[in-house]
mmCIF file as gemmi writes it, N, C-alpha and C atoms, coordinates in Angstrom:
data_model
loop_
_atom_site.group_PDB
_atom_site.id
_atom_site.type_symbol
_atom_site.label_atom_id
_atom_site.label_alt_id
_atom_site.label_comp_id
_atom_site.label_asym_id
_atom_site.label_entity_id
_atom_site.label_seq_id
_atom_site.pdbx_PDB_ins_code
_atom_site.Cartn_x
_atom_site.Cartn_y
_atom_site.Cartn_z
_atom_site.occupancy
_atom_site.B_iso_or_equiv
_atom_site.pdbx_formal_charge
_atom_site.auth_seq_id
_atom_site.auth_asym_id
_atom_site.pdbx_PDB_model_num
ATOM 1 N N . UNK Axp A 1 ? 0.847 -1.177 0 1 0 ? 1 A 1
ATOM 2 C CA . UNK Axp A 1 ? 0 0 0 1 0 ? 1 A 1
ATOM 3 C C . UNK Axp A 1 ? 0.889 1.236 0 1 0 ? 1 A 1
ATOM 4 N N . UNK Axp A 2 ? 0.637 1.97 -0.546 1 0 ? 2 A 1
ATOM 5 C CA . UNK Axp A 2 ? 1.089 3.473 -0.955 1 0 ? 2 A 1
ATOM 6 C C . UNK Axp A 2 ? 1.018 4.143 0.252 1 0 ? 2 A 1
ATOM 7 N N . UNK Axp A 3 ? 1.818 4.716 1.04 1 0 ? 3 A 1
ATOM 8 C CA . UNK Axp A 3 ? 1.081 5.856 1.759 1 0 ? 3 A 1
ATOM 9 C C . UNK Axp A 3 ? 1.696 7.786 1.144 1 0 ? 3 A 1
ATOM 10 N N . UNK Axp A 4 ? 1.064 8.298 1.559 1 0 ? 4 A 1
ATOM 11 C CA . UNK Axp A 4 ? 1.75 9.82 1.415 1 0 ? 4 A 1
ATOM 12 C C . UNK Axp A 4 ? 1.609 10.959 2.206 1 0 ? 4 A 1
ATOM 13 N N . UNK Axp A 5 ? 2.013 11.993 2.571 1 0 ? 5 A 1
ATOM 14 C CA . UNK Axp A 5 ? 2.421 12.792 3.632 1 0 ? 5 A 1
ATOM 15 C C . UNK Axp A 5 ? 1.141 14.143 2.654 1 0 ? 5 A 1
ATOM 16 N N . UNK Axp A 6 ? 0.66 14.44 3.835 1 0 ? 6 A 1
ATOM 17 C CA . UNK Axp A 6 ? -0.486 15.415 3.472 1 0 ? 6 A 1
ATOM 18 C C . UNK Axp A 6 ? 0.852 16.706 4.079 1 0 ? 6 A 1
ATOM 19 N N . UNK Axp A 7 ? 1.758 17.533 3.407 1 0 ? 7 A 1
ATOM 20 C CA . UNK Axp A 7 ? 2.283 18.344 4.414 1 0 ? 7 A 1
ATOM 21 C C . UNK Axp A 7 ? 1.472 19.952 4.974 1 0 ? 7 A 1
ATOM 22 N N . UNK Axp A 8 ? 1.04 20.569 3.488 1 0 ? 8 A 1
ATOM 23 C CA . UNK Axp A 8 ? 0.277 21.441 3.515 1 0 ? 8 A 1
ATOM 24 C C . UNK Axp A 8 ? -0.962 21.928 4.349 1 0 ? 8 A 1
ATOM 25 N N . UNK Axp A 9 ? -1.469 21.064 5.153 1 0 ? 9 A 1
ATOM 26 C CA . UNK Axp A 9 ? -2.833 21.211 5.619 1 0 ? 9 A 1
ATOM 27 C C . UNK Axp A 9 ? -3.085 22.259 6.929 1 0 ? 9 A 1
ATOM 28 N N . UNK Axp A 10 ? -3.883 23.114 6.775 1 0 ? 10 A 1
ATOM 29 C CA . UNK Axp A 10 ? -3.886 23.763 7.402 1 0 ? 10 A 1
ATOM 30 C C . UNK Axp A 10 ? -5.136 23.819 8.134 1 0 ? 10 A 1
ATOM 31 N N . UNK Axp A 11 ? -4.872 24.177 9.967 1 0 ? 11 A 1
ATOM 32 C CA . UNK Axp A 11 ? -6.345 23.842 10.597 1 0 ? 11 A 1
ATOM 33 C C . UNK Axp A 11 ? -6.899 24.702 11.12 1 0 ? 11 A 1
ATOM 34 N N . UNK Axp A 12 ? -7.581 25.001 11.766 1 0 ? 12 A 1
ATOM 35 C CA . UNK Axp A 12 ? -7.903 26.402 12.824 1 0 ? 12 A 1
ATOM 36 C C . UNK Axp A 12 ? -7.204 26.181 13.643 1 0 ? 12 A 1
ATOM 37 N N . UNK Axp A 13 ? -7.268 27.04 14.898 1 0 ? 13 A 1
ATOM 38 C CA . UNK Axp A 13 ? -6.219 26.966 16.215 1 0 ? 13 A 1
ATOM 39 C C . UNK Axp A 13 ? -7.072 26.365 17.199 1 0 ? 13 A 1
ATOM 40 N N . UNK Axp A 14 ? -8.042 26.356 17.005 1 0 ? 14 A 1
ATOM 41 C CA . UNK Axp A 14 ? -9.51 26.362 17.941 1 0 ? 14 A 1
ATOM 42 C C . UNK Axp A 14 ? -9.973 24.616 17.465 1 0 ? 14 A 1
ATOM 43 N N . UNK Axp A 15 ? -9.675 24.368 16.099 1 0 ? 15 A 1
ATOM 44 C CA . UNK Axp A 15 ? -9.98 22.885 15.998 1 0 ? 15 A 1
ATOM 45 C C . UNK Axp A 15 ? -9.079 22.298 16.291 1 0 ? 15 A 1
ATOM 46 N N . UNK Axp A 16 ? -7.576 22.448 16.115 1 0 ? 16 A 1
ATOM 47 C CA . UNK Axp A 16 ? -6.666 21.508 16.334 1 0 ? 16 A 1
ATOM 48 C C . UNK Axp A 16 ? -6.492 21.481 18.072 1 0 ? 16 A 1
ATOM 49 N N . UNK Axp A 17 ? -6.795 22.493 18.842 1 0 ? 17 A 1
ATOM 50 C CA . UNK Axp A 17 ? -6.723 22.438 20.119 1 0 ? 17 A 1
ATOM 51 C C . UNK Axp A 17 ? -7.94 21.107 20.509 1 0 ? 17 A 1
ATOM 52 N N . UNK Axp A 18 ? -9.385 21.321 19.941 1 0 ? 18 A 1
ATOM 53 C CA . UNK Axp A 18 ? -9.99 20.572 19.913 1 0 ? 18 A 1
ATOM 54 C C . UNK Axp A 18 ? -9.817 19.111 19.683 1 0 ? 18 A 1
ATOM 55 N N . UNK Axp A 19 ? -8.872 19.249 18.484 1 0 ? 19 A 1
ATOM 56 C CA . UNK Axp A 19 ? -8.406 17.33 18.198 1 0 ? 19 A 1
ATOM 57 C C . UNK Axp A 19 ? -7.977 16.983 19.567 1 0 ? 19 A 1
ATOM 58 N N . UNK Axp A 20 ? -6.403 17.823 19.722 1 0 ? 20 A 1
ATOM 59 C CA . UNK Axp A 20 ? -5.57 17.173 20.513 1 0 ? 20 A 1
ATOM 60 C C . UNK Axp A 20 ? -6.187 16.658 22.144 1 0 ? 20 A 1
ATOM 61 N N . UNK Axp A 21 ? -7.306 17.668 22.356 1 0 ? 21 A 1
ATOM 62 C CA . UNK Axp A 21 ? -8.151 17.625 23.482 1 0 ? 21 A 1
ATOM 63 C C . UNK Axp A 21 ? -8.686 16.146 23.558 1 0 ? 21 A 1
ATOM 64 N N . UNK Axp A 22 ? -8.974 15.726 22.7 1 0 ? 22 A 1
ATOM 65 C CA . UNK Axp A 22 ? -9.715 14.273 22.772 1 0 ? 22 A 1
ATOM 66 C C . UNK Axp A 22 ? -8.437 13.132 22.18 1 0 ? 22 A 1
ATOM 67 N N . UNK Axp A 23 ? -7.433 13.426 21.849 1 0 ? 23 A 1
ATOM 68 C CA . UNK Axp A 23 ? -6.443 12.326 21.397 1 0 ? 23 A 1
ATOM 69 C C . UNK Axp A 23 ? -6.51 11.448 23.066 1 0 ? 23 A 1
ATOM 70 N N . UNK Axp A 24 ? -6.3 10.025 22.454 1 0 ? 24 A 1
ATOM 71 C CA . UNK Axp A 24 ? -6.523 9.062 24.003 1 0 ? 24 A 1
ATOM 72 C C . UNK Axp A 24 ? -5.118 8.427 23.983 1 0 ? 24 A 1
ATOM 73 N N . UNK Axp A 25 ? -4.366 7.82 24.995 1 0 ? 25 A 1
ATOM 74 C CA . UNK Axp A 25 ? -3.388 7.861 25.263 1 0 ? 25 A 1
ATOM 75 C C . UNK Axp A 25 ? -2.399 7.07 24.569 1 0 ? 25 A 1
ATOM 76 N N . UNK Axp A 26 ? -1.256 7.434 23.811 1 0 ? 26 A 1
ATOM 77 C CA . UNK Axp A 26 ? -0.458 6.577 23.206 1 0 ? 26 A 1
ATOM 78 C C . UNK Axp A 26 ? -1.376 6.931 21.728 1 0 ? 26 A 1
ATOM 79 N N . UNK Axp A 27 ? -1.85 7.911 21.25 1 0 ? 27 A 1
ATOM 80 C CA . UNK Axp A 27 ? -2.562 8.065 19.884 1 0 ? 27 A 1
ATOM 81 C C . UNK Axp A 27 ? -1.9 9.587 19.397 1 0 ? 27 A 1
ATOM 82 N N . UNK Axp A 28 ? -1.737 9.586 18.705 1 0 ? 28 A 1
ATOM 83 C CA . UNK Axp A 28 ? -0.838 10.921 17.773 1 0 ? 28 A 1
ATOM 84 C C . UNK Axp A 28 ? -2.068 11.558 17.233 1 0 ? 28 A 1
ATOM 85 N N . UNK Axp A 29 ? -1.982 12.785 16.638 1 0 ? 29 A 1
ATOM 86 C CA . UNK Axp A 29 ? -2.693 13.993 15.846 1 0 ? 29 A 1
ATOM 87 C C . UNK Axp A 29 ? -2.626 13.281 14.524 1 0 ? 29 A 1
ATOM 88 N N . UNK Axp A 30 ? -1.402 12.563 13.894 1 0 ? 30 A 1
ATOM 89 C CA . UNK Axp A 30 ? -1.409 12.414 12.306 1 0 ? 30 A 1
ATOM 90 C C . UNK Axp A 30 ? -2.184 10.723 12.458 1 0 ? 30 A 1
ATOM 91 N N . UNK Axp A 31 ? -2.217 9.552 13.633 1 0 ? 31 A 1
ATOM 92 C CA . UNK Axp A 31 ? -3.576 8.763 13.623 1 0 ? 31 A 1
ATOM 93 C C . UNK Axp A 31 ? -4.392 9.388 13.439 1 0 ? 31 A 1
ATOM 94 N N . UNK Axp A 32 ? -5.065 10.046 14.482 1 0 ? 32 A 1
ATOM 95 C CA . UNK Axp A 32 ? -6.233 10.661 14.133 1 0 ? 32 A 1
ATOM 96 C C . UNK Axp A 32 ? -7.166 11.106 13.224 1 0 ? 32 A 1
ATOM 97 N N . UNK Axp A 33 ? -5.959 11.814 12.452 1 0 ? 33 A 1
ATOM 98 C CA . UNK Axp A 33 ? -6.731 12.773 11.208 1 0 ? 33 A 1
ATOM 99 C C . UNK Axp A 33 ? -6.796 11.467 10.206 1 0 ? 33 A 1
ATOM 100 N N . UNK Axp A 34 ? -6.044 10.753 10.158 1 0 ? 34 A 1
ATOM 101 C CA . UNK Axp A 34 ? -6.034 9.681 9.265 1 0 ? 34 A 1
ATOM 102 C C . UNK Axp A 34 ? -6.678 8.6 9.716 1 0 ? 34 A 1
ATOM 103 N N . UNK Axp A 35 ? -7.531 8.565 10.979 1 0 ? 35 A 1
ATOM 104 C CA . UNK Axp A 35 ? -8.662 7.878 11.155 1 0 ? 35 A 1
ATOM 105 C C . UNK Axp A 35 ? -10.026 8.31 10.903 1 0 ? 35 A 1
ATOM 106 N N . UNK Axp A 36 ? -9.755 9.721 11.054 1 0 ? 36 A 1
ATOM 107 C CA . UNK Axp A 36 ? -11.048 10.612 10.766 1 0 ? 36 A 1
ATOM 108 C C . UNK Axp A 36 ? -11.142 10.479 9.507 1 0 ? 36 A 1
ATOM 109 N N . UNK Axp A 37 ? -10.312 10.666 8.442 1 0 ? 37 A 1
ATOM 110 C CA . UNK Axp A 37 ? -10.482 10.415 6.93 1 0 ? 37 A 1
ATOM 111 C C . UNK Axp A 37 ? -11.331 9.161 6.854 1 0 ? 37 A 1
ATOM 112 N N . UNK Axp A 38 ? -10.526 8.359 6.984 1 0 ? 38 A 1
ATOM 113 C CA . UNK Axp A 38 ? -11.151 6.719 6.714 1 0 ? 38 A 1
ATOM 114 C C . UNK Axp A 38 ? -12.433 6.989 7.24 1 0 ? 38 A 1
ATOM 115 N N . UNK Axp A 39 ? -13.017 7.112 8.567 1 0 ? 39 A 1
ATOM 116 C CA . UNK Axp A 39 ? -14.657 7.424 8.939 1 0 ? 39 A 1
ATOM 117 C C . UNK Axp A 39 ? -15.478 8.28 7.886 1 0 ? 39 A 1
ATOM 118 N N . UNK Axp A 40 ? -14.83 9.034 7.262 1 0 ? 40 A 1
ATOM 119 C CA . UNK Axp A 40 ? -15.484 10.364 6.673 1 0 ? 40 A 1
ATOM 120 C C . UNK Axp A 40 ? -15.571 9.988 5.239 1 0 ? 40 A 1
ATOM 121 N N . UNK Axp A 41 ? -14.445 8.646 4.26 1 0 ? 41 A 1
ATOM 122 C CA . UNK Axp A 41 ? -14.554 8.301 3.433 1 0 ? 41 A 1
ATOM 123 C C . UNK Axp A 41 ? -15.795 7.242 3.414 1 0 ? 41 A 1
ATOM 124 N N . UNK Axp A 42 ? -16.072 6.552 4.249 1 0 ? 42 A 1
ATOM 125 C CA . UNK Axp A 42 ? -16.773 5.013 4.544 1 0 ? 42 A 1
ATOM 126 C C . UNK Axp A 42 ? -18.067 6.222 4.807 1 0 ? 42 A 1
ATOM 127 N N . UNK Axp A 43 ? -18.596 6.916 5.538 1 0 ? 43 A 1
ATOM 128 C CA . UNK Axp A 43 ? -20.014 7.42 5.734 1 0 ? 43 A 1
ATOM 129 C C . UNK Axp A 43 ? -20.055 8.373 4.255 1 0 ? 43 A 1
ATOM 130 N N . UNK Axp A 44 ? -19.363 8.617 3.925 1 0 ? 44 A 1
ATOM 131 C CA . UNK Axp A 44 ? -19.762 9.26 2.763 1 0 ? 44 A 1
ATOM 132 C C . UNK Axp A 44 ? -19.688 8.214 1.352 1 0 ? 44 A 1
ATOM 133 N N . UNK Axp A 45 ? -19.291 7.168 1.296 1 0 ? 45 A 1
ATOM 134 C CA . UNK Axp A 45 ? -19.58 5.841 0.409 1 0 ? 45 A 1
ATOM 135 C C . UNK Axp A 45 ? -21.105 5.272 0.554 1 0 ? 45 A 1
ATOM 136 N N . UNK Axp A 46 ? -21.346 4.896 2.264 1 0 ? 46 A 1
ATOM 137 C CA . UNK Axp A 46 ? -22.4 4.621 2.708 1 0 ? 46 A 1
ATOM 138 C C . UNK Axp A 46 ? -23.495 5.704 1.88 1 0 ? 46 A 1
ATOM 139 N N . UNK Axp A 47 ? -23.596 6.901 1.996 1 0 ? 47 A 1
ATOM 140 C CA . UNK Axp A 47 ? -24.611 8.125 1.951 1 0 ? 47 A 1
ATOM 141 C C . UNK Axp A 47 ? -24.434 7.666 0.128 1 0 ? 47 A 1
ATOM 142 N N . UNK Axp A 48 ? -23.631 7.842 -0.463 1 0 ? 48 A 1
ATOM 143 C CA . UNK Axp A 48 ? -23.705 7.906 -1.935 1 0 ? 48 A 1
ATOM 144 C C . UNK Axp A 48 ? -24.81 6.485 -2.252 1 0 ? 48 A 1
ATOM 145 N N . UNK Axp A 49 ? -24.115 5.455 -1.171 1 0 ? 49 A 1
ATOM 146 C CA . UNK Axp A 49 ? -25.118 4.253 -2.212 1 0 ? 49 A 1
ATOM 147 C C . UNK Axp A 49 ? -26.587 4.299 -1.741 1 0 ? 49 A 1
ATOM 148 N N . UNK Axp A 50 ? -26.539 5.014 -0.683 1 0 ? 50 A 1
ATOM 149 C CA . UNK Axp A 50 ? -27.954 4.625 -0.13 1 0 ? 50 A 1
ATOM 150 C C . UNK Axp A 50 ? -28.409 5.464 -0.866 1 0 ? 50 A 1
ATOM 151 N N . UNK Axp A 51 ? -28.504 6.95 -1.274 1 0 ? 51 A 1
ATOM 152 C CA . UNK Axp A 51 ? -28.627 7.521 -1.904 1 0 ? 51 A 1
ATOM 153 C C . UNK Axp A 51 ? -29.063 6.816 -3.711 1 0 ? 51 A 1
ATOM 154 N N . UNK Axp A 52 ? -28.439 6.154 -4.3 1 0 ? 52 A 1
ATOM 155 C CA . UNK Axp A 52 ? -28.345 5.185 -5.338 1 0 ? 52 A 1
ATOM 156 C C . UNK Axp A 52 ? -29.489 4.276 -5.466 1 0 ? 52 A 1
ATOM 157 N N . UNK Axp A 53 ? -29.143 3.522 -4.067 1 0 ? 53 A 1
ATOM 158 C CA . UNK Axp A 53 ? -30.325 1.932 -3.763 1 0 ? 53 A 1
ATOM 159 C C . UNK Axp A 53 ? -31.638 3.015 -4.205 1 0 ? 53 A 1
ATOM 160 N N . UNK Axp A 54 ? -31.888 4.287 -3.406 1 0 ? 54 A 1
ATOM 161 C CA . UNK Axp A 54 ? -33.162 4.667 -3.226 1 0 ? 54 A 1
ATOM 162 C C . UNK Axp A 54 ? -33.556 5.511 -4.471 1 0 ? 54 A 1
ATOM 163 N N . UNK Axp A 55 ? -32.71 6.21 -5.061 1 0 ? 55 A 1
ATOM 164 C CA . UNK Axp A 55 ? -33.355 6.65 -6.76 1 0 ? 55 A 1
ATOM 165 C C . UNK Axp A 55 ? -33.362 5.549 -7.557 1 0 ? 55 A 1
ATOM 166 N N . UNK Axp A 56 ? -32.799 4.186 -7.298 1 0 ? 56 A 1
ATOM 167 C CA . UNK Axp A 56 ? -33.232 2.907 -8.102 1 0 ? 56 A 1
ATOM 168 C C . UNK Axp A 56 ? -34.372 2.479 -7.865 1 0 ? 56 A 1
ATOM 169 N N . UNK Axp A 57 ? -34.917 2.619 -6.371 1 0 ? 57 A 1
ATOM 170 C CA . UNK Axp A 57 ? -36.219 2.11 -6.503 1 0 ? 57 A 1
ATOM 171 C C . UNK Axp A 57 ? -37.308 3.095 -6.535 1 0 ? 57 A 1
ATOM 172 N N . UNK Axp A 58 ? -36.663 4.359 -6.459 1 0 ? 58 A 1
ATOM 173 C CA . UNK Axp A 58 ? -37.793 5.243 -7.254 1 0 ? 58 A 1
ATOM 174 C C . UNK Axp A 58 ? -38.361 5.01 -8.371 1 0 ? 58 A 1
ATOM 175 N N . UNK Axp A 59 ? -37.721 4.961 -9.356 1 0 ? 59 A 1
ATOM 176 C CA . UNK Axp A 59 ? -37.564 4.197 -10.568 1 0 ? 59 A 1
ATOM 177 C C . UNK Axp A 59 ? -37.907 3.077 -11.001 1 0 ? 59 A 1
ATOM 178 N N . UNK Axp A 60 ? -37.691 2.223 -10.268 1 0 ? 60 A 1
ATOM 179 C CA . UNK Axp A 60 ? -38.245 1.005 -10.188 1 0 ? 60 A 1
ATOM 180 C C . UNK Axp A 60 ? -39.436 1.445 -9.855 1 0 ? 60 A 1
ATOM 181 N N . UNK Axp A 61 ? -39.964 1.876 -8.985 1 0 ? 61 A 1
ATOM 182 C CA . UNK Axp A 61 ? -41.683 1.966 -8.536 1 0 ? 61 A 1
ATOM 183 C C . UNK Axp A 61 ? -42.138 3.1 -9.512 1 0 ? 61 A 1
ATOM 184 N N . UNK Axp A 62 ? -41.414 3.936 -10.453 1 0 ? 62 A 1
ATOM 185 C CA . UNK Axp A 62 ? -42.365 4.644 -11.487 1 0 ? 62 A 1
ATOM 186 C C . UNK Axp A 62 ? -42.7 3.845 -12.593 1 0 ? 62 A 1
ATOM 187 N N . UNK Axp A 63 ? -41.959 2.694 -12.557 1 0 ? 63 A 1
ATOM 188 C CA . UNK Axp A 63 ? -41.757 2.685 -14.161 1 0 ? 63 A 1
ATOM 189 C C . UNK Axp A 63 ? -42.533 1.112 -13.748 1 0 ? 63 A 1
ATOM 190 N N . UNK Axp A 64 ? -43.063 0.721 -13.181 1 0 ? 64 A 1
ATOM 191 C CA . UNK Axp A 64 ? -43.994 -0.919 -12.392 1 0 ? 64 A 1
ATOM 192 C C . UNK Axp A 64 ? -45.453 -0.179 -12.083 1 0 ? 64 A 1
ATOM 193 N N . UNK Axp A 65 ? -45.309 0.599 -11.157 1 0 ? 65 A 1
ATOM 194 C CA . UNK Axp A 65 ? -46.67 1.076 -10.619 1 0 ? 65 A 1
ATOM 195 C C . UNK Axp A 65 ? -46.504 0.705 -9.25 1 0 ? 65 A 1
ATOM 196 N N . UNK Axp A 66 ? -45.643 -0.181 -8.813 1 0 ? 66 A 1
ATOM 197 C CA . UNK Axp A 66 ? -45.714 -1.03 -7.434 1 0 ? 66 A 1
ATOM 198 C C . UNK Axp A 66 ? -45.395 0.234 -6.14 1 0 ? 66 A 1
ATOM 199 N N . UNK Axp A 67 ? -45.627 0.342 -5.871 1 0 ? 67 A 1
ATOM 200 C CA . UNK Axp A 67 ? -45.668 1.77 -4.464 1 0 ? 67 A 1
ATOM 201 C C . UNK Axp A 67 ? -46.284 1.327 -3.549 1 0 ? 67 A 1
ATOM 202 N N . UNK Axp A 68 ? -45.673 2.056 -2.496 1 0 ? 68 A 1
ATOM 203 C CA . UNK Axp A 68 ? -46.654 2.119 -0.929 1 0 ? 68 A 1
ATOM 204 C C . UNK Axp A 68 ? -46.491 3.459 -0.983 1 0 ? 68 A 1
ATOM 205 N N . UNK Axp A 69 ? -47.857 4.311 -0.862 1 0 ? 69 A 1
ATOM 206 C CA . UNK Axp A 69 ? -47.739 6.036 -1.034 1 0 ? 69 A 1
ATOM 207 C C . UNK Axp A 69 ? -47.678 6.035 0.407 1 0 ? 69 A 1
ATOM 208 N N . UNK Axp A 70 ? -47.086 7.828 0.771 1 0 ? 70 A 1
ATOM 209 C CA . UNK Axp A 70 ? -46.605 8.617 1.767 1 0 ? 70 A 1
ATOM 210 C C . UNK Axp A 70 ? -47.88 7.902 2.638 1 0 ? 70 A 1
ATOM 211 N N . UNK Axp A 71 ? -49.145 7.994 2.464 1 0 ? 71 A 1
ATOM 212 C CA . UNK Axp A 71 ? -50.23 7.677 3.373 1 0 ? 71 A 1
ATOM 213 C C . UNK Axp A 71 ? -50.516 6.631 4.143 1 0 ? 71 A 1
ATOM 214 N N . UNK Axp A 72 ? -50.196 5.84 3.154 1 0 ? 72 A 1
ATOM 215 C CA . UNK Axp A 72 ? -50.21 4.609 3.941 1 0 ? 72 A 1
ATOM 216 C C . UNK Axp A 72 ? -49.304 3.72 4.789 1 0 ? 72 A 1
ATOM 217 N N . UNK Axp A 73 ? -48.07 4.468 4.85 1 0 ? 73 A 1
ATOM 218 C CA . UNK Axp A 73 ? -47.14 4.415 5.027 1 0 ? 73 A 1
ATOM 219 C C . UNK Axp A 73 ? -46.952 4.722 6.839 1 0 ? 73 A 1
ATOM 220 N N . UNK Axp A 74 ? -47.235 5.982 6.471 1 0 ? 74 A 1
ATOM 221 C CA . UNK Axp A 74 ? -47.843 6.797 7.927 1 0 ? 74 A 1
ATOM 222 C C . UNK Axp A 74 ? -49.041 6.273 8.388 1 0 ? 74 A 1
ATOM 223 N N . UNK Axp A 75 ? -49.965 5.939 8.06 1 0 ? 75 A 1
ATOM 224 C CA . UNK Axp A 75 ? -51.098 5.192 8.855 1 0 ? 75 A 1
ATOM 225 C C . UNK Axp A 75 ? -50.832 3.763 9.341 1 0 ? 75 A 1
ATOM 226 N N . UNK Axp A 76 ? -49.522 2.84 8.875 1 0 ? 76 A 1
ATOM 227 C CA . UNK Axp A 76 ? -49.506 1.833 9.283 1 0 ? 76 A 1
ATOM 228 C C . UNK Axp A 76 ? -48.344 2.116 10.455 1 0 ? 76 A 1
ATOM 229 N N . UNK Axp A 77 ? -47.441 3.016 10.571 1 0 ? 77 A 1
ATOM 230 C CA . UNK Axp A 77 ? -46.214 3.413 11.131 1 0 ? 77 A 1
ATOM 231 C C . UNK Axp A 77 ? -47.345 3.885 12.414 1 0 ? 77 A 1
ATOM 232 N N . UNK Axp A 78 ? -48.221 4.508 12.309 1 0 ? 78 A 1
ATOM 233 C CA . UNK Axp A 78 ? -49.17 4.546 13.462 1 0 ? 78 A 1
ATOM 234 C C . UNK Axp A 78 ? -49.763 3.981 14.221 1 0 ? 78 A 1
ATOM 235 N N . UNK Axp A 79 ? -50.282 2.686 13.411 1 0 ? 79 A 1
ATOM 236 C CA . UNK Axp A 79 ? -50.842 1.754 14.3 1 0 ? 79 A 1
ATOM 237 C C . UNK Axp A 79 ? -49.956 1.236 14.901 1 0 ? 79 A 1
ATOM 238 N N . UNK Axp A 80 ? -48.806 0.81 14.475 1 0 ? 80 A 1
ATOM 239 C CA . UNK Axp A 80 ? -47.89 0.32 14.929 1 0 ? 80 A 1
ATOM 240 C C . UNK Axp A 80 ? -47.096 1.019 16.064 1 0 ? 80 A 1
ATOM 241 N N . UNK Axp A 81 ? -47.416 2.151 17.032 1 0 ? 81 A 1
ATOM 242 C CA . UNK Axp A 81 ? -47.278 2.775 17.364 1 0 ? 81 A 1
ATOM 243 C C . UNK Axp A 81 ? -48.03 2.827 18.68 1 0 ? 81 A 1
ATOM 244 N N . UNK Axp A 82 ? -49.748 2.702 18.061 1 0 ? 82 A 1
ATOM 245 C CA . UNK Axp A 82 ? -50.521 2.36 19.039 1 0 ? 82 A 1
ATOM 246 C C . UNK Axp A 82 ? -50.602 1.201 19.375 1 0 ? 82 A 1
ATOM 247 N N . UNK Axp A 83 ? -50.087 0.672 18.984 1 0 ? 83 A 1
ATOM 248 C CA . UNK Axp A 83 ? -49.951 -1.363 19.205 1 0 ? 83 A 1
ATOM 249 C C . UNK Axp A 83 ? -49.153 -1.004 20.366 1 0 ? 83 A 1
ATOM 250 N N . UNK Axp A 84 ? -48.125 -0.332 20.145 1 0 ? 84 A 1
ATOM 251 C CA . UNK Axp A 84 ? -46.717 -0.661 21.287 1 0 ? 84 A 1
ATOM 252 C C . UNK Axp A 84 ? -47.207 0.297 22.425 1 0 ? 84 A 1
ATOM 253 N N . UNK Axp A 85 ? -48.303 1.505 22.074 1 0 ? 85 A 1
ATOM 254 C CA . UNK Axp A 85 ? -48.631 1.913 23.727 1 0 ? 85 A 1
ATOM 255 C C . UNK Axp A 85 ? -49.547 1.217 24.298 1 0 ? 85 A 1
ATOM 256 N N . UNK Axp A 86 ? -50.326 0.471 23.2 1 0 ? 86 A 1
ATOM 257 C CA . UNK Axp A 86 ? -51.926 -0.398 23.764 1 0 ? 86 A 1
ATOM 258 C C . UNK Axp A 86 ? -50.638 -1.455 25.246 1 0 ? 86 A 1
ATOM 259 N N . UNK Axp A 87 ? -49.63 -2.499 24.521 1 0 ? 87 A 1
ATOM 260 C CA . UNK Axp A 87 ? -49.021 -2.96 25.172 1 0 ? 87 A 1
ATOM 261 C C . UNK Axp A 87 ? -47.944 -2.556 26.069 1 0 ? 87 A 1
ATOM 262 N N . UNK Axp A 88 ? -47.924 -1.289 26.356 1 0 ? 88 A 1
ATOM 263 C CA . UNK Axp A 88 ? -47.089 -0.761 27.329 1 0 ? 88 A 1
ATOM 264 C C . UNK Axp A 88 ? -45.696 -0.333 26.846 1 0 ? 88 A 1
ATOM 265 N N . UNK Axp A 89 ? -45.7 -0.381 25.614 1 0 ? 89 A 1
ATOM 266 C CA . UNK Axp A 89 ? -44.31 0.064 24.871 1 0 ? 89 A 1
ATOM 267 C C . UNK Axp A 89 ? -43.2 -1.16 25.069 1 0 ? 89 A 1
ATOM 268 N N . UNK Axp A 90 ? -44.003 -2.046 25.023 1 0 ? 90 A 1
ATOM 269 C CA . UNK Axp A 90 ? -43.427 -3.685 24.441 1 0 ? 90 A 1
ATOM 270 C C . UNK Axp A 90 ? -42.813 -4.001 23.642 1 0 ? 90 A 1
């Protein structure tokens, strides 16, 4: 694996005080930021596909007819709702 040196980066004074504030013991500033990347690459992969899955099945449900509309959706998310207070939030 490749690695490479980010040297340029520049932070606030107020965030990097902030990093170092939460670094836990035996963990460096250049882990960190390079753990924060990796988190920030993976939730933003996550967001793109889900994003994807769900204009596919937009699509899929324009172009079929097959839907569950906004309404019914919410009226069953309700009962289901009153089910769990009828039973005590079971």
């Amino acid at each position: 694996m490749n690695t490479f040196t980010i040297s340029d980066l520049q932070i606030d004074a107020a965030l990097l005080s902030a990093a170092e504030s939460v670094l836990r013991e035996d963990e460096t500033l250049a882990g960190f930021v390079e753990q924060s990347i990796g988190q920030g690459v993976r939730l933003r992969q996550m967001q793109r596909d889900s994003i994807a899955r769900g204009l596919a099945g937009a699509e899929d449900a324009e172009r079929t007819g097959d839907y569950i509309g906004a309404d019914e959706v919410l009226r069953e998310l309700d009962e289901m709702r009153l089910a769990k207070e009828r039973d005590g939030g079971r």
